[in-house]
C-alpha positions as protocol buffer text, in pm:
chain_id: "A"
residue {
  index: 1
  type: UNK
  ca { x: 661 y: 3686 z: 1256 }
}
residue {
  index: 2
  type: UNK
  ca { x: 997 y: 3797 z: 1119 }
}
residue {
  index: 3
  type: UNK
  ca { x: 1163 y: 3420 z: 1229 }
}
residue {
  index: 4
  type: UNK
  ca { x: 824 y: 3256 z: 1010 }
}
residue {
  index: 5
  type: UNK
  ca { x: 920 y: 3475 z: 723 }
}
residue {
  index: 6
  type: UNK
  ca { x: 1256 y: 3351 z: 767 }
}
residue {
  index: 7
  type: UNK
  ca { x: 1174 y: 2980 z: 767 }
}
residue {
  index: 8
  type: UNK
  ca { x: 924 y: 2995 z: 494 }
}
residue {
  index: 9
  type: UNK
  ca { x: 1164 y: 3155 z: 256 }
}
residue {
  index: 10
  type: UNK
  ca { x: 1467 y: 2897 z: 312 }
}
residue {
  index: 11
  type: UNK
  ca { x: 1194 y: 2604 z: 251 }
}
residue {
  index: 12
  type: UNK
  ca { x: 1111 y: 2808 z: -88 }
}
residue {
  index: 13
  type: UNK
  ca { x: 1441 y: 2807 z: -174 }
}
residue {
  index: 14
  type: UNK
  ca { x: 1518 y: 2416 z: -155 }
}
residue {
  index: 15
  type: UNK
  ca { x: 1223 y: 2329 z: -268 }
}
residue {
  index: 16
  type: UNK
  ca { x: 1179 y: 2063 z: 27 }
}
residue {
  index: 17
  type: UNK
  ca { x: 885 y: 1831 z: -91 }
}
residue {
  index: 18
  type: UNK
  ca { x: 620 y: 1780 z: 207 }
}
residue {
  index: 19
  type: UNK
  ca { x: 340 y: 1556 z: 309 }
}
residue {
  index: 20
  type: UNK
  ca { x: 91 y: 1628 z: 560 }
}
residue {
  index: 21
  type: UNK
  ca { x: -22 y: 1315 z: 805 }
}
residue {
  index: 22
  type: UNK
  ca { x: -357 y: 1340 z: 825 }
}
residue {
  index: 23
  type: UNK
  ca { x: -382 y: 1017 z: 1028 }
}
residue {
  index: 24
  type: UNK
  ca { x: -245 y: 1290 z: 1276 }
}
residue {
  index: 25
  type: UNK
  ca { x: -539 y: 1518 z: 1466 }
}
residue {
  index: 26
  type: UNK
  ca { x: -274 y: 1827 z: 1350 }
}
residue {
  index: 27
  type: UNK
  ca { x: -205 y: 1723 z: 1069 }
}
residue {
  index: 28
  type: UNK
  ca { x: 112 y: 1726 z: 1174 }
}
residue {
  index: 29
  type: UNK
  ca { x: 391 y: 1805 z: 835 }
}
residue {
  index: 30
  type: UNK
  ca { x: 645 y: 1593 z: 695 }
}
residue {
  index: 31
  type: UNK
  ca { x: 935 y: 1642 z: 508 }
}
residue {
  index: 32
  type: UNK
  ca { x: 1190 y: 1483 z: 327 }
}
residue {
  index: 33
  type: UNK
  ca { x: 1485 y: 1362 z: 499 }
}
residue {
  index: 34
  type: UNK
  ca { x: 1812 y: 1417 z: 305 }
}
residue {
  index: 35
  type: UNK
  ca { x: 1940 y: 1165 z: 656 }
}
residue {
  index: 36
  type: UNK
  ca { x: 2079 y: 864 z: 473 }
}
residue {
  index: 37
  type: UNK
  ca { x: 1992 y: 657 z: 750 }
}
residue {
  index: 38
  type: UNK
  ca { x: 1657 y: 499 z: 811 }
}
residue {
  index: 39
  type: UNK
  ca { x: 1382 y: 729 z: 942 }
}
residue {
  index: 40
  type: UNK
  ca { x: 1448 y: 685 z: 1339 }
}
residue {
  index: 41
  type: UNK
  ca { x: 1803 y: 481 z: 1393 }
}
residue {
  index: 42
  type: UNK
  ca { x: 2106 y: 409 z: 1169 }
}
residue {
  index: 43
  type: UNK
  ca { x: 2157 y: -28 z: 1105 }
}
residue {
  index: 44
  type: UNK
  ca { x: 2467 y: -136 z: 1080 }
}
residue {
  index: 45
  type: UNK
  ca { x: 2425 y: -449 z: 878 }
}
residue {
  index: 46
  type: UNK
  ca { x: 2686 y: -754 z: 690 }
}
residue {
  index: 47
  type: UNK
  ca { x: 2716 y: -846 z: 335 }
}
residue {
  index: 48
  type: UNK
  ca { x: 2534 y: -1158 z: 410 }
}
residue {
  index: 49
  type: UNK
  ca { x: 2227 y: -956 z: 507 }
}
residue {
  index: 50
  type: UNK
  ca { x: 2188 y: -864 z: 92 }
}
residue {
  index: 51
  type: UNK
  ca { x: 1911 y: -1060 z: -139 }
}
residue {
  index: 52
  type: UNK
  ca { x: 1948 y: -1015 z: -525 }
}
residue {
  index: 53
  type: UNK
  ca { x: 1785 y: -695 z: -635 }
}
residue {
  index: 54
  type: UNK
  ca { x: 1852 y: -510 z: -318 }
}
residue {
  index: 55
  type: UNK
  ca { x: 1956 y: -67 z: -432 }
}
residue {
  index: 56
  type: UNK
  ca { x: 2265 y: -16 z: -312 }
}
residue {
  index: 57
  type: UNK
  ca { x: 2286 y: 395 z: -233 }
}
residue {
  index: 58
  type: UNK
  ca { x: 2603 y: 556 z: -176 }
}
residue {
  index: 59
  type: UNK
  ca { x: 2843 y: 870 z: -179 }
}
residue {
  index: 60
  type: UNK
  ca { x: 3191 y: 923 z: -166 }
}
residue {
  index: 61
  type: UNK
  ca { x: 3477 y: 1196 z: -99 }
}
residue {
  index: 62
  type: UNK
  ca { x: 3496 y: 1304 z: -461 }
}
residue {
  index: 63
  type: UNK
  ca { x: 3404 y: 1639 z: -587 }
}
residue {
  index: 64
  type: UNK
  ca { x: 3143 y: 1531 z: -819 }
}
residue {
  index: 65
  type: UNK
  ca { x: 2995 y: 1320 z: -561 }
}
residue {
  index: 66
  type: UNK
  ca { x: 2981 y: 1650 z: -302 }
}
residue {
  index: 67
  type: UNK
  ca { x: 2840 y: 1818 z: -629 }
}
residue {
  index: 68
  type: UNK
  ca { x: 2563 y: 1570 z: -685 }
}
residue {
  index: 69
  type: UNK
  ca { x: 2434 y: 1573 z: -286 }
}
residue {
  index: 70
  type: UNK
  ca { x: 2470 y: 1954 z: -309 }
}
residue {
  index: 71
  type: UNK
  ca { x: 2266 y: 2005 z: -608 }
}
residue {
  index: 72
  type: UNK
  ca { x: 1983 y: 1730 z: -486 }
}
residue {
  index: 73
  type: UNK
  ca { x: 1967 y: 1825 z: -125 }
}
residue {
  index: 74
  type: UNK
  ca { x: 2094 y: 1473 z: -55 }
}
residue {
  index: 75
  type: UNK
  ca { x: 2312 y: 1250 z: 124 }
}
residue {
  index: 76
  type: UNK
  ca { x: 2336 y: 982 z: -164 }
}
residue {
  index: 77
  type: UNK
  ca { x: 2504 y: 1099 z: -543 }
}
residue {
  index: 78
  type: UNK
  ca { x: 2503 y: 718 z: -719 }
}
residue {
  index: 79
  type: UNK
  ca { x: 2302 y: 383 z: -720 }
}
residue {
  index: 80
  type: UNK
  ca { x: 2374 y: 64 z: -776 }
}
residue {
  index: 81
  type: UNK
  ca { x: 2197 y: -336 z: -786 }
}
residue {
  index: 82
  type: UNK
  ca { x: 2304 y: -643 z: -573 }
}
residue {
  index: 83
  type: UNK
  ca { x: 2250 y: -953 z: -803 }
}
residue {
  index: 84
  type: UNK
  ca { x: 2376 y: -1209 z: -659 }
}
residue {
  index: 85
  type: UNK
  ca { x: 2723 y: -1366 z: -569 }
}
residue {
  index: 86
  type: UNK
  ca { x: 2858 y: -1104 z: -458 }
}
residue {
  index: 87
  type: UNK
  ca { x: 2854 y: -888 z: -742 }
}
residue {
  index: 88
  type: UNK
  ca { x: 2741 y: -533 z: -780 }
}
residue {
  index: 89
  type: UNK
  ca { x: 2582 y: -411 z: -1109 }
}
residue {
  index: 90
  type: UNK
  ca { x: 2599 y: -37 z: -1229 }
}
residue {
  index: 91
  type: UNK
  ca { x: 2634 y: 235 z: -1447 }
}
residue {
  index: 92
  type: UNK
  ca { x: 2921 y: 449 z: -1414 }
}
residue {
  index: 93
  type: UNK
  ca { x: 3153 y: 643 z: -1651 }
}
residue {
  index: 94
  type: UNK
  ca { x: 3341 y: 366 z: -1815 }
}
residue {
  index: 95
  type: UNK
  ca { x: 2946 y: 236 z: -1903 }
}
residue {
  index: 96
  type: UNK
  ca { x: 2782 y: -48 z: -1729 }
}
residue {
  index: 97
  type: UNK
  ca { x: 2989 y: -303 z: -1553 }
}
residue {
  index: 98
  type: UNK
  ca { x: 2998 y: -558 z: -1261 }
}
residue {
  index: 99
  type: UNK
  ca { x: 3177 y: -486 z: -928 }
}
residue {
  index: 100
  type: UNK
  ca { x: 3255 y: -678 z: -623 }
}
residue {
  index: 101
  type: UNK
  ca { x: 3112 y: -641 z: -318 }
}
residue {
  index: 102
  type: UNK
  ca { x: 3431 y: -507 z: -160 }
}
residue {
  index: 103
  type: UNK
  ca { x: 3495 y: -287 z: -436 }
}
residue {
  index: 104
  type: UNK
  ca { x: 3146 y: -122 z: -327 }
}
residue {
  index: 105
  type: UNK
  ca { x: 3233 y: -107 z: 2 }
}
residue {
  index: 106
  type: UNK
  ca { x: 3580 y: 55 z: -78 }
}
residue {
  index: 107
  type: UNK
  ca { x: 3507 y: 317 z: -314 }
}
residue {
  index: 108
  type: UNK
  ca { x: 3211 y: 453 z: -91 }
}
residue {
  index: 109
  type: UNK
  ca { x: 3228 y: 661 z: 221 }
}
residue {
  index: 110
  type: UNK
  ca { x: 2835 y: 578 z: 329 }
}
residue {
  index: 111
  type: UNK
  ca { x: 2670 y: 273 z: 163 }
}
residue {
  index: 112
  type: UNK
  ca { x: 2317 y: 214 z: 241 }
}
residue {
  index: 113
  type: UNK
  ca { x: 2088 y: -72 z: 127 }
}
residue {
  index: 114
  type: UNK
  ca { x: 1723 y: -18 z: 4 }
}
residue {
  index: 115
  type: UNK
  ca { x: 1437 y: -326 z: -19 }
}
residue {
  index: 116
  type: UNK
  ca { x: 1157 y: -397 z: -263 }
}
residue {
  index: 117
  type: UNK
  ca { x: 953 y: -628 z: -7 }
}
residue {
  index: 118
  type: UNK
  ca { x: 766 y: -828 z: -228 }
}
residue {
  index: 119
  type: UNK
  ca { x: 1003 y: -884 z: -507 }
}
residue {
  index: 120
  type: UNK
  ca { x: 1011 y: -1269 z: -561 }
}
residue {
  index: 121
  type: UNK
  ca { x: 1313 y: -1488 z: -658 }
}
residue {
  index: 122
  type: UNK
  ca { x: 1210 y: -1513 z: -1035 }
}
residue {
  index: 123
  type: UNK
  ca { x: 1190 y: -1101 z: -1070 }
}
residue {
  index: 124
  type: UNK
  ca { x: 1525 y: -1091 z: -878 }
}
residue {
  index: 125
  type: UNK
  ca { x: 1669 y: -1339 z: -1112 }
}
residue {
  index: 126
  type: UNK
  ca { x: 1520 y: -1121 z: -1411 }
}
residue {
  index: 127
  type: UNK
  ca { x: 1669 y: -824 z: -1250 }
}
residue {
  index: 128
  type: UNK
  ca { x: 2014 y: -1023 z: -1215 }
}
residue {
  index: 129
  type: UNK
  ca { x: 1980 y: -1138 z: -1625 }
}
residue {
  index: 130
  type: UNK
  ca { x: 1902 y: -806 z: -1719 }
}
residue {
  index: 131
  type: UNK
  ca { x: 2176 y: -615 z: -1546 }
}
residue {
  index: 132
  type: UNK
  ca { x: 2408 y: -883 z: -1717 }
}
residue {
  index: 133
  type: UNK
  ca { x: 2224 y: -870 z: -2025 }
}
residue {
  index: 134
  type: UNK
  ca { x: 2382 y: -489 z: -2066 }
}
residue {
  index: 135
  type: UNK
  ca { x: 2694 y: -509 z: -1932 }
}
residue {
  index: 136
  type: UNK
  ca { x: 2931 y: -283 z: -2148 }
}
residue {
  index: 137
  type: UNK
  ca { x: 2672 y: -27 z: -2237 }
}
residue {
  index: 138
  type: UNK
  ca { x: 2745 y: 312 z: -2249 }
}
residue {
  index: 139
  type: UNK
  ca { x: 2684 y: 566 z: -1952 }
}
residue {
  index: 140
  type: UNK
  ca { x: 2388 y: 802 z: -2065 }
}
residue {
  index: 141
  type: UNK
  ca { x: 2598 y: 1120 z: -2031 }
}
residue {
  index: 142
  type: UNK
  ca { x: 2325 y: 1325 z: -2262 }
}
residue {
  index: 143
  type: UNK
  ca { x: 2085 y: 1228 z: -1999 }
}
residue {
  index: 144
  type: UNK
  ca { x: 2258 y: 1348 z: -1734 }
}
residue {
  index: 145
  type: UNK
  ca { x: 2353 y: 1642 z: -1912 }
}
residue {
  index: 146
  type: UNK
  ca { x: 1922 y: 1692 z: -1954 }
}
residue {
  index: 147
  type: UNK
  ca { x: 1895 y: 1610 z: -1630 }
}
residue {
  index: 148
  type: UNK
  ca { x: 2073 y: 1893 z: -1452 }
}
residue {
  index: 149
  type: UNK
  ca { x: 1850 y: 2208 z: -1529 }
}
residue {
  index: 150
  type: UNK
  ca { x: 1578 y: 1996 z: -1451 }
}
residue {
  index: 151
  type: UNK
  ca { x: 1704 y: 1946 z: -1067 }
}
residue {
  index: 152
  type: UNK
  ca { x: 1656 y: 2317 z: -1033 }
}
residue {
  index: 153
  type: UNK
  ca { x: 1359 y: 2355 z: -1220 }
}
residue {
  index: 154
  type: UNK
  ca { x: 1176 y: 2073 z: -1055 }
}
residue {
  index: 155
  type: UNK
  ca { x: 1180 y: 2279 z: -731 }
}
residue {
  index: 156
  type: UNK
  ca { x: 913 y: 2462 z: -867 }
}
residue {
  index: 157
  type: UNK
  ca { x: 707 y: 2111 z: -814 }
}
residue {
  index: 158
  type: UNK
  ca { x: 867 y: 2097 z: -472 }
}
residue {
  index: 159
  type: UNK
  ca { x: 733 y: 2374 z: -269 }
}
residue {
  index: 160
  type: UNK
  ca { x: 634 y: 2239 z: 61 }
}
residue {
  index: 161
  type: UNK
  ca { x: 273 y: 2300 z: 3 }
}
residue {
  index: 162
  type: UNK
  ca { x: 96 y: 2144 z: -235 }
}
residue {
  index: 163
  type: UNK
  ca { x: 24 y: 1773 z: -142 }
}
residue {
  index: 164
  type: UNK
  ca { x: 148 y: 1472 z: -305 }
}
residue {
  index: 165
  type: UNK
  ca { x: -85 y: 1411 z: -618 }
}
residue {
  index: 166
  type: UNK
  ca { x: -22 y: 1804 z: -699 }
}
residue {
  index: 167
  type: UNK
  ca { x: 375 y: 1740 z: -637 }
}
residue {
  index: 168
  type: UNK
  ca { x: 330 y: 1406 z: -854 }
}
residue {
  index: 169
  type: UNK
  ca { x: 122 y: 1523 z: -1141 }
}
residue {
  index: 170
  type: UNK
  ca { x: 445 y: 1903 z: -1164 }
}
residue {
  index: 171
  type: UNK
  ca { x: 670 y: 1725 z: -1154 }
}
residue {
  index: 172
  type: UNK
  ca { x: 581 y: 1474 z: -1454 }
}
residue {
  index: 173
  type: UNK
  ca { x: 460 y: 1735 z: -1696 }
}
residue {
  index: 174
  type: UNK
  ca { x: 770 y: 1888 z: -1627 }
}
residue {
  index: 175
  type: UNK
  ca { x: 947 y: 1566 z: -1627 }
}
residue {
  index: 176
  type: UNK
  ca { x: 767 y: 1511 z: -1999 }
}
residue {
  index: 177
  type: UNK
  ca { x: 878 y: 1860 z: -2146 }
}
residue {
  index: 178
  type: UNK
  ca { x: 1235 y: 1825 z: -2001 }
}
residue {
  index: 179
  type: UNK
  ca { x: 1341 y: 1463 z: -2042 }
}
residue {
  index: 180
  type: UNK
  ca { x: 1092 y: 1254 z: -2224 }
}
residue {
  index: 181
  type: UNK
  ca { x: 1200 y: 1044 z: -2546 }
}
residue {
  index: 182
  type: UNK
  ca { x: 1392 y: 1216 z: -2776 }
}
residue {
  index: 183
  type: UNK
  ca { x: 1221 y: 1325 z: -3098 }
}
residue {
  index: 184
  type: UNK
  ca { x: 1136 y: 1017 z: -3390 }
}
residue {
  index: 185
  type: UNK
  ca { x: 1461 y: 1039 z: -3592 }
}
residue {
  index: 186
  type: UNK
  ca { x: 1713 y: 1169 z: -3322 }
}
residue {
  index: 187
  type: UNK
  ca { x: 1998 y: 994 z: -3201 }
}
residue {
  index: 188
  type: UNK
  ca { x: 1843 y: 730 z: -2980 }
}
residue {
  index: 189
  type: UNK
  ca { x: 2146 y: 746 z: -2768 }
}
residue {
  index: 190
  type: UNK
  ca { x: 1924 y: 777 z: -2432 }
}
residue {
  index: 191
  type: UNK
  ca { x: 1764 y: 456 z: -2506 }
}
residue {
  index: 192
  type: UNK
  ca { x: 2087 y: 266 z: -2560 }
}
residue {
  index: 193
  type: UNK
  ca { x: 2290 y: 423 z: -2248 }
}
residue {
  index: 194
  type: UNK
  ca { x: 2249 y: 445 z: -1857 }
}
residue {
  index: 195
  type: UNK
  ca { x: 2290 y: 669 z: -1561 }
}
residue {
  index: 196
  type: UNK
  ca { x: 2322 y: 513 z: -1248 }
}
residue {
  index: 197
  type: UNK
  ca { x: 1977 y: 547 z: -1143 }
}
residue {
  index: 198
  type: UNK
  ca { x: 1834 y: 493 z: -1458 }
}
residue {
  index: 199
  type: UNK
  ca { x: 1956 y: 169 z: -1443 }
}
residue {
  index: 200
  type: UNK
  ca { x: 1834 y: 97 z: -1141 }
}
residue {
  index: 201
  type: UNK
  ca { x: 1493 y: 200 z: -1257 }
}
residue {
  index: 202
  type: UNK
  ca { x: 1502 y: 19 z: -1559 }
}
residue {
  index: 203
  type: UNK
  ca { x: 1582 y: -321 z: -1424 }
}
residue {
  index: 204
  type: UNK
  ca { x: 1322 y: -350 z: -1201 }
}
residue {
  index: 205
  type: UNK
  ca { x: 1100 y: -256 z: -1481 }
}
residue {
  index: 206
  type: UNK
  ca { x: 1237 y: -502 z: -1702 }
}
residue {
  index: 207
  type: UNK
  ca { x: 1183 y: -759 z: -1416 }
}
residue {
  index: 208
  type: UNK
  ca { x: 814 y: -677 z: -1366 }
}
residue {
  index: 209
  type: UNK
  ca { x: 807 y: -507 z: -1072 }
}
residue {
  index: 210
  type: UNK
  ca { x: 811 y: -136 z: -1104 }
}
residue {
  index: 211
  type: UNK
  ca { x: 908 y: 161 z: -905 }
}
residue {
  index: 212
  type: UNK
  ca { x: 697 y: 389 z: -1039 }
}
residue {
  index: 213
  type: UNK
  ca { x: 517 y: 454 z: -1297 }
}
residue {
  index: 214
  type: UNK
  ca { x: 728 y: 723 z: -1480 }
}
residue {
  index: 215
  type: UNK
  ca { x: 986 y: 689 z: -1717 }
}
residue {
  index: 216
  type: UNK
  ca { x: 1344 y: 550 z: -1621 }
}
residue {
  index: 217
  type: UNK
  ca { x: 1551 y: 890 z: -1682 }
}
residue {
  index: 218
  type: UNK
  ca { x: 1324 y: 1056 z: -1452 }
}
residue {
  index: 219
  type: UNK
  ca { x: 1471 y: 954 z: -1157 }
}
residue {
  index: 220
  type: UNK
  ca { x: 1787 y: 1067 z: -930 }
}
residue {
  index: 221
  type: UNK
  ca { x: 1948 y: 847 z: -643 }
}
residue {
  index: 222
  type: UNK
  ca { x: 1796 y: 1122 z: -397 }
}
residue {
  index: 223
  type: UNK
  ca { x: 1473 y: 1008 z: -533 }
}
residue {
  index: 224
  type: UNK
  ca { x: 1568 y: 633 z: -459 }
}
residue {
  index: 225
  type: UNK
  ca { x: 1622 y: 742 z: -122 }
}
residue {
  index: 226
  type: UNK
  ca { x: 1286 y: 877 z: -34 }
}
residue {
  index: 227
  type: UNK
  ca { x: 1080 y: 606 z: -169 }
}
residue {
  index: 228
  type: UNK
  ca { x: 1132 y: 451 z: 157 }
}
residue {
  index: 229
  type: UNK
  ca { x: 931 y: 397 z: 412 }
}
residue {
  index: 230
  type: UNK
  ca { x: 901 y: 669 z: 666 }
}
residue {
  index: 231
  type: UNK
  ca { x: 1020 y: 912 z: 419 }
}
residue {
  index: 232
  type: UNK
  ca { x: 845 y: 1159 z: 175 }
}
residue {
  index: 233
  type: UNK
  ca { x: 880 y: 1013 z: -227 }
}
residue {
  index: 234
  type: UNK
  ca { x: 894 y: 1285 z: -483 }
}
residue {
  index: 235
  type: UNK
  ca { x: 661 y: 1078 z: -749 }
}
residue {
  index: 236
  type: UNK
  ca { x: 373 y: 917 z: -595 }
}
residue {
  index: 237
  type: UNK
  ca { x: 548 y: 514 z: -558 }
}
residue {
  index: 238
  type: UNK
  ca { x: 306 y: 187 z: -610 }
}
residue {
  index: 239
  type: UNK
  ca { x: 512 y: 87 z: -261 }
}
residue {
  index: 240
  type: UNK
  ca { x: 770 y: 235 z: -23 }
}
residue {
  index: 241
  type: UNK
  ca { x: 1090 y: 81 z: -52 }
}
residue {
  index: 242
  type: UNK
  ca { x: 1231 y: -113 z: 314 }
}
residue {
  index: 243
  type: UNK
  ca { x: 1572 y: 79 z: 460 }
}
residue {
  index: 244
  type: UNK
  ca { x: 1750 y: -289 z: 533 }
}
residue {
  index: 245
  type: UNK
  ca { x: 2055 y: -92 z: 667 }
}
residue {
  index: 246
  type: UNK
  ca { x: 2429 y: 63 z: 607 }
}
residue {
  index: 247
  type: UNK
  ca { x: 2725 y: -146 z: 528 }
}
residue {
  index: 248
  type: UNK
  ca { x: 2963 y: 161 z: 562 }
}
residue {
  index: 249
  type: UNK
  ca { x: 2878 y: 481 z: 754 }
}
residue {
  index: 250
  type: UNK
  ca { x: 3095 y: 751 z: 773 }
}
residue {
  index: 251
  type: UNK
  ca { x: 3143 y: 887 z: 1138 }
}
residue {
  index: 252
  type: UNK
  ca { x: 3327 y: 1171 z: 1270 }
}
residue {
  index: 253
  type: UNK
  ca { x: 3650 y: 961 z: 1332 }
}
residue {
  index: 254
  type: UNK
  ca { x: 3608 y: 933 z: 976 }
}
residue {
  index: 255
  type: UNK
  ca { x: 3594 y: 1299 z: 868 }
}
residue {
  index: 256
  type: UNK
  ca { x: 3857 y: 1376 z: 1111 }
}
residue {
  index: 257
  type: UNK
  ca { x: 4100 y: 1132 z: 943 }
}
residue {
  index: 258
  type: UNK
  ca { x: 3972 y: 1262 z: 635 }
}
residue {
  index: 259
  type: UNK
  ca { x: 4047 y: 1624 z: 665 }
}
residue {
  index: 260
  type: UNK
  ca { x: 4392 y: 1540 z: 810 }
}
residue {
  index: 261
  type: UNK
  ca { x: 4480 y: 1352 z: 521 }
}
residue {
  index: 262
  type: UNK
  ca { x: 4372 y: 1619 z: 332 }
}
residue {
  index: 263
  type: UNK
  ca { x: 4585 y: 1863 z: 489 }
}
């Protein structure tokens, strides 16, 4: 009794969201995975395996990136977009830019790619023109800044018991009071300006083939992650996204090498 007590109050306390399977005769639960790599095996996978409009999640060794996957019970802290010839399309610091491939690779200690199956060649071209379309724009740090109290508030949405239309229907009126459109005759800076995932969200909106059904600052890159399949998405999703693999994982020999550096 004392152990169940235990358990229930650590799942209160991160808010882990939580599906039951009724396909199951137990109804066995579910819960999100904050595993980066697909639901039952890791892939190791090549650049040439990438299509344009694949999500590119990743993390690295920096602070802020241990900050992010700490705060969102995560393995992931940014997002990017594969469009094409090997360039990578995001929104960072500096504002949005285009990477290479290898630079992706490089700056990232785990690097995982996500797949919208039935995204066709003209929406991944849209998705390409659009990410070009706002290269140079400026990083949405107000809606990041909007965005942190509402990681810990959200876990009020993410109790592990109500099921996913109650989880879904929290965490957008909270979602609405919190980070909605700024008020008619504020700066518009949020509409002019990305974060990582924001951009993510909003090309594939742009291209016609939606997410979700939310709006584009509603979403982290620890959301990204569980919209695919096998895991448990925070928003109810139109369609789970495909894990196509990793093109960097960190393993121990890694971390060892890591921490000796560091030393």
């Amino acid at each position: 009794m004392k152990f169940a007590a235990v358990m229930l109050l650590g799942l209160l306390l991160s808010g882990c969201s939580m599906d039951v399977a009724k396909t199951h005769p137990a109804h066995q639960l579910k819960f999100q995975s904050i595993r980066t790599s697909g639901i039952n095996q890791v892939k190791i996978v090549s650049t040439h395996s990438l299509f344009p409009g694949d999500i590119l999640l990743s993390s690295s060794t920096s602070l802020t990136s241990l900050g992010i996957r700490l705060f969102s019970f995560s393995g992931v802290s940014h997002a990017s977009l594969y469009v094409g010839d090997n360039q990578i399309a995001e929104a960072v610091g500096k504002g949005v830019k285009i990477i290479t491939l290898e630079e992706a690779i490089a700056e990232s200690n785990n690097l995982l790619v996500l797949r919208k199956q039935d995204l066709s060649p003209a929406q991944s071209l849209l998705i390409r023109e659009y990410a070009l379309a706002h290269l140079g724009e400026k990083y949405n740090y107000k809606g990041i800044v909007m965005f942190t109290p509402f990681m810990a508030t959200r876990r009020v949405c993410e109790l592990p018991f109500p099921g996913t239309s109650a989880r879904d229907g929290c965490l957008r009126a909270l979602a609405t009071v919190q980070l909605s459109a700024e008020m008619p005759g504020a700066d518009s800076e949020a509409s002019n300006s990305f974060f990582c995932s924001q951009f993510v969200i909003s090309a594939f909106m742009a291209a016609g083939a939606p997410l979700f059904s939310g709006e584009a600052q509603w979403i982290s890159p620890a959301d990204l992650l569980h919209m695919r399949n096998g895991d448990v998405a925070s928003y109810q999703i139109p369609q789970k996204l495909d894990y196509v693999g990793h093109l960097k994982r960190w393993n121990l020999a890694d971390i060892l090498s890591f921490r000796k550096s560091a030393e």
